[in-house]
C-alpha positions as a printed Julia matrix, in Angstrom:
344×3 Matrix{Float64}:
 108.05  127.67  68.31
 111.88  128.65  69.15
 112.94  125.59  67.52
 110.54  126.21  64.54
 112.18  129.83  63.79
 115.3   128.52  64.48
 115.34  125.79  61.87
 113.58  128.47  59.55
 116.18  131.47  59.22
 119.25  129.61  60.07
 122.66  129.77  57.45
 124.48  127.13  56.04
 126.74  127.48  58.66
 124.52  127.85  61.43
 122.82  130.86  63.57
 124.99  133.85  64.01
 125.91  135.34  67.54
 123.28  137.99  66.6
 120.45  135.75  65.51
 120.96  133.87  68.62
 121.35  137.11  70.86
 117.7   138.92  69.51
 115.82  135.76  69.64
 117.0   134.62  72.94
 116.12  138.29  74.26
 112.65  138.59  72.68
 111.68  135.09  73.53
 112.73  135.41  77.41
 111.5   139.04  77.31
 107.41  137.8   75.94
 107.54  134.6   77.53
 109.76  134.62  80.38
 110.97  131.58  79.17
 115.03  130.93  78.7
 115.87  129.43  75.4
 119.25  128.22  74.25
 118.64  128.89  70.76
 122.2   127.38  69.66
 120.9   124.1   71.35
 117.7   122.76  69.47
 116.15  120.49  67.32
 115.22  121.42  63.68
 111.59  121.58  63.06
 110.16  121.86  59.63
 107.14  123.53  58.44
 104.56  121.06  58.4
 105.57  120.03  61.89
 105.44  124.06  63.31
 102.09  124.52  61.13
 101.0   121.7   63.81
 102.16  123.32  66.51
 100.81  126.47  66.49
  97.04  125.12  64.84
  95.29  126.13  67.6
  96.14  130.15  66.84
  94.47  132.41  65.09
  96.05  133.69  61.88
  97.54  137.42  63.33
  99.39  134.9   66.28
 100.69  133.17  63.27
 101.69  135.86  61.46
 103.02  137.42  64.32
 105.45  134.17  64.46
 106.35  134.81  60.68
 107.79  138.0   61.67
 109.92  136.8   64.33
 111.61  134.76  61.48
 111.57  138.09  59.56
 113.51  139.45  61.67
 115.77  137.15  62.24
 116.33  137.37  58.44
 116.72  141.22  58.32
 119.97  140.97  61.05
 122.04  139.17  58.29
 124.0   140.66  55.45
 123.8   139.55  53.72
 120.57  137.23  53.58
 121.4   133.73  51.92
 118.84  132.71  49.17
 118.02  129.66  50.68
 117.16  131.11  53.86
 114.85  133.36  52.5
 113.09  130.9   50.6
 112.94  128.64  53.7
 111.37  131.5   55.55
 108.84  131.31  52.71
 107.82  127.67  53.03
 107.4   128.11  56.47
 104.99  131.2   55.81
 102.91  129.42  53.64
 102.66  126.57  55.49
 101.43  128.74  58.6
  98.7   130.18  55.8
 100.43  133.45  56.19
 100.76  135.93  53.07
 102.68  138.09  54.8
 104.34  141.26  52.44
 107.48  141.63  54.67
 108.49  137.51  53.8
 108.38  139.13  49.76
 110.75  142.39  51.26
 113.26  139.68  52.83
 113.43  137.52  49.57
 114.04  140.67  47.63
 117.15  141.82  50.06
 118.18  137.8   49.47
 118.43  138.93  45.89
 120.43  142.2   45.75
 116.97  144.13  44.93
 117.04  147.11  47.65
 115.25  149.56  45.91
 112.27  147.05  45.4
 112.16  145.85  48.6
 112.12  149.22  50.11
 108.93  150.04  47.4
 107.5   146.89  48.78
 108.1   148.09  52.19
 106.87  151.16  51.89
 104.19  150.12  49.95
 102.25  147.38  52.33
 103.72  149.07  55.47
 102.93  152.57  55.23
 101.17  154.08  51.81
  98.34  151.1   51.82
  97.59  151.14  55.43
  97.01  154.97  55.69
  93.77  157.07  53.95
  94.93  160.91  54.35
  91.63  161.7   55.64
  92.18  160.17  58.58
  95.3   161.94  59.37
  94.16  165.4   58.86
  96.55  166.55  62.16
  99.47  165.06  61.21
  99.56  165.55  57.31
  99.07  167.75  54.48
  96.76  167.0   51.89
  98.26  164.59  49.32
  99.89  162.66  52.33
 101.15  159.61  50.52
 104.34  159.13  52.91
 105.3   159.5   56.86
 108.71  159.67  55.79
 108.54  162.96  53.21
 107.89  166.25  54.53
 105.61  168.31  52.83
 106.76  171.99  52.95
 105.94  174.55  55.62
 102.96  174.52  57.96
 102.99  177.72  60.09
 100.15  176.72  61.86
 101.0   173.15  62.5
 104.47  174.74  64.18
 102.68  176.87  66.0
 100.54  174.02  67.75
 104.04  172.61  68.37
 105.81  175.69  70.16
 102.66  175.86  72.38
 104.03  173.01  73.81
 106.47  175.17  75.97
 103.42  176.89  78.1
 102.59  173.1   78.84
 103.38  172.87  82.65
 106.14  171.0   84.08
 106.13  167.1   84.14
 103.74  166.93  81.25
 103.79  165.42  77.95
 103.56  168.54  75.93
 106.25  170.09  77.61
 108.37  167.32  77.9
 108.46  167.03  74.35
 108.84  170.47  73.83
 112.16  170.6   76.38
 113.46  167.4   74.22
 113.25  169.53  70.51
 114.37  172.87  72.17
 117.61  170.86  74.34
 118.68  169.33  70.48
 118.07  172.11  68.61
 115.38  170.02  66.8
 113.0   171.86  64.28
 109.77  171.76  64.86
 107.19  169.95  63.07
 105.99  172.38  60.01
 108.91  173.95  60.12
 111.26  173.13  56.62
 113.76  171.83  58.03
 111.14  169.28  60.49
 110.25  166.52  60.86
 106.75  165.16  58.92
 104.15  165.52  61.23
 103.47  162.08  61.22
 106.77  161.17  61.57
 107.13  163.19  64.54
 104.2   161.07  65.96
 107.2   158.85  67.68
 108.76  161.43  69.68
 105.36  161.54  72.06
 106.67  158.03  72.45
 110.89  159.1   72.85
 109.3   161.05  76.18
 106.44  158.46  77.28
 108.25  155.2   76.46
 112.22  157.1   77.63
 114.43  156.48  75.51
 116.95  158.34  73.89
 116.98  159.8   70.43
 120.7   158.37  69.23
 120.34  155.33  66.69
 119.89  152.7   69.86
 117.26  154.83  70.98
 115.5   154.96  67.92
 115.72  151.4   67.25
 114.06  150.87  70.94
 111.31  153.34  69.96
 110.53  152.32  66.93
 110.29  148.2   67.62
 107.8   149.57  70.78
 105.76  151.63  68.39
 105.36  148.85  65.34
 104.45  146.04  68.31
 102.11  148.5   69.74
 100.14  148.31  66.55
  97.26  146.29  66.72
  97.91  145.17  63.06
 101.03  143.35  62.6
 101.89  145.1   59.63
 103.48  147.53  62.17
 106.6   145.56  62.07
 106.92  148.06  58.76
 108.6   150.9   61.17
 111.44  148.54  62.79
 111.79  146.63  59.81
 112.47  150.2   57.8
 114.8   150.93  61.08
 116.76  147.78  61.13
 117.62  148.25  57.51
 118.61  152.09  57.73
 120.84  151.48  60.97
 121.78  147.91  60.9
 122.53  146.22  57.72
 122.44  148.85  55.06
 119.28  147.68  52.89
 117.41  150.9   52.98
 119.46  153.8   51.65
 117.27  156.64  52.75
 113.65  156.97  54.76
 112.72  160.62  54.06
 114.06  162.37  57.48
 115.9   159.12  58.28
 119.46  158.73  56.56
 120.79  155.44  56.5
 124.01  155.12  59.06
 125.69  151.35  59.91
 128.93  152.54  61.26
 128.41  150.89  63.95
 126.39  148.12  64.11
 123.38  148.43  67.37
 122.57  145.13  67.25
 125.94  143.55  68.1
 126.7   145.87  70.53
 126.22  144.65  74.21
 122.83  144.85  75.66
 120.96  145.98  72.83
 119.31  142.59  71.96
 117.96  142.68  75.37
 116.87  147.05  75.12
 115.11  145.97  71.92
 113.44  142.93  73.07
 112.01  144.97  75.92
 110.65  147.34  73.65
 109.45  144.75  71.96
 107.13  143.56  75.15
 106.51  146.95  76.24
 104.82  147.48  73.07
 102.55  144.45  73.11
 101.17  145.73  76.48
 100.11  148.6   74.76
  98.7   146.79  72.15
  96.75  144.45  74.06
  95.49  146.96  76.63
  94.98  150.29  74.48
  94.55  148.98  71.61
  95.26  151.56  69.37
  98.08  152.42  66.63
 100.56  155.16  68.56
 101.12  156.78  65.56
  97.27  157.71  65.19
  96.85  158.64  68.66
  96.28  162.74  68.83
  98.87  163.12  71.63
  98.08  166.75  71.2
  94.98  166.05  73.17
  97.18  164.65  76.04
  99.62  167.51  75.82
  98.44  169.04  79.31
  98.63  165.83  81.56
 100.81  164.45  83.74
 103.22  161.84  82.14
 102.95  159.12  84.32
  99.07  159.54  83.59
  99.82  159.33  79.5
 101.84  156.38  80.48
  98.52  154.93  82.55
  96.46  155.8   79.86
  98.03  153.79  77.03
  98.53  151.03  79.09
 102.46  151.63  79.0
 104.66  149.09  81.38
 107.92  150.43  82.89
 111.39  149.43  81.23
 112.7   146.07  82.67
 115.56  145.8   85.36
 117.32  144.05  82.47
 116.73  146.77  79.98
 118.36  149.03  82.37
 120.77  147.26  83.38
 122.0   146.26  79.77
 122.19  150.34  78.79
 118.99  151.66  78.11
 118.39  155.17  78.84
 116.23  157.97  79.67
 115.03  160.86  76.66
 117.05  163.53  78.45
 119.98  161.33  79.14
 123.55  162.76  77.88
 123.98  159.0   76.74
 121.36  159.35  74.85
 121.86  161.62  72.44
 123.98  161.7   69.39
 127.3   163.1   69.46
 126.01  165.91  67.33
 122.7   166.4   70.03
 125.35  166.49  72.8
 127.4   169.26  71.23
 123.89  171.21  70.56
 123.16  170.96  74.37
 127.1   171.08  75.82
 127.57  174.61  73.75
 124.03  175.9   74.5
 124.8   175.25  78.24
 127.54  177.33  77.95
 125.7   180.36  76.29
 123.24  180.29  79.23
């Protein structure tokens, strides 16, 4: 399989040091099995369509967006890649929408690729009645936020009569320590946006741009449908390579660039595996979940519930840190909390 996404979204000149660095770290981190990616055979479409004939068609696809993503890490992406990434696609039967979004960034078109990308990832995967907690009626996108909601910011401030070491007040101390708004407040953000800080205090990780990147690859593997890959797809372009200008609440921000920084191939990788625990034992997509519901427990008991593994030793060790971590926050979050230390 390595040497079939290898041979798949490789340049003219070769894998990058980045390329190389996320697929190494994702394929050690779900297989436990150490691949020098720099190192192997080319193998063509037919020949990886053989390969992997035995798996059903969301393994497949699941394959396809490893190649994705090793698209989405260059910038920019070079035609030919992205139409090799096709071939390969079809060949595993796989009509996958984010192969399209990839092409389009191969040809300059950003703003279609992030209507494409919002389209199949978010707007057709979604009927508002189903969200009735987390959105307003006309919901059409978890990025936009639709105006006050006094009541919905009122279920959020109850949060801080959670007791300690739950996930209602955890989340609460997080908002209230950055000077966040709270959901349904104007400045906010989207309820269902917000979904993914339950998973900032289950999953621990930090809210600066590494930290979202970390939480956002756990949430779209936790999916059960692989069109989940929408949220770190959306994330990779806003912090990585520039391709999507704005999400909403999200403004786009490469100066510096996570992914080549040490240890973050390996903190997203691990994310990456923590999130298909969840999918395989809960189950369920995080960002439906009514964490609400869970507010009162204990964390540790959230974490049980949702079938959430522990960070790896190598995750750790290669910089990933907790939600209420100084190194964690953005510079702007750690002036918040350094001058409202000094108040108190």
């Amino acid at each position: 399989m390595s040497q079939g996404i290898a041979t798949a979204v490789a340049p003219p000149q070769g894998l990058t040091d980045v390329q190389v660095s996320v697929l190494h770290a994702i394929t050690k981190a779900l297989t436990d099995v150490d691949v020098d990616y720099r190192s192997l055979d080319s193998l063509g479409p037919a020949e990886l369509a053989e390969v992997l004939e035995a798996h059903g068609p969301e393994y497949r696809q699941r394959i396809v967006h490893h190649m994705v993503l090793g698209e989405l890490v260059l910038r920019p992406i070079p035609p030919e890649v992205a139409a090799r990434v096709e071939e390969y696609a079809i060949a595993l039967g796989t009509d996958d929408h984010f192969v399209r979004v990839a092409r389009r960034y191969a040809q300059g078109a950003f703003g279609l690729a992030w209507v494409d990308l919002r389209r199949s990832g978010f707007a057709e995967r979604w009927d508002a009645s189903e969200l009735a907690l987390y959105a307003q009626e006309g919901f059409t996108d978890p990025f936009e936020n639709q105006g006050p909601d006094p009541e919905l910011e009122a279920r959020w401030r109850a949060f801080a009569d959670c007791p300690e070491g739950t996930l209602g007040r955890a989340v609460f101390e997080m908002y209230d320590g950055r000077g966040f708004a709270l959901p349904g407040n104007a400045a906010g953000a989207p309820a269902l946006l917000a979904q993914h800080d339950f998973v900032h205090v289950l999953a621990d990780y930090g809210t600066n741009l590494a930290g979202e990147l970390e939480t956002f690859a756990l949430v779209g593997r936790a999916d059960p449908d692989p069109k989940g890959f929408a949220w770190l797809a959306t994330m990779i372009g806003l912090f990585e390579t520039g391709y999507v200008a704005q999400a909403g609440f999200f403004q786009t921000d490469t100066r510096d660039h996570r992914l080549q920084s040490d240890g973050m191939s390996e903190r997203l990788a691990d994310a990456v595996r923590r999130g298909k625990a969840v999918a395989e034992g809960f189950g369920t997509d995080l960002i439906r979940v009514d964490f609400h519901a869970y507010a009162d427990r204990d964390l540790d008991d959230v974490r049980a519930a949702i079938f959430l593994p522990p960070k790896s030793p190598d995750a750790i060790a290669a910089g990933s840190v907790g939600v209420f971590a100084v190194e964690g926050m953005t510079l702007e979050q750690q002036e918040f909390a350094t001058e409202r230390r000094s108040r108190e």
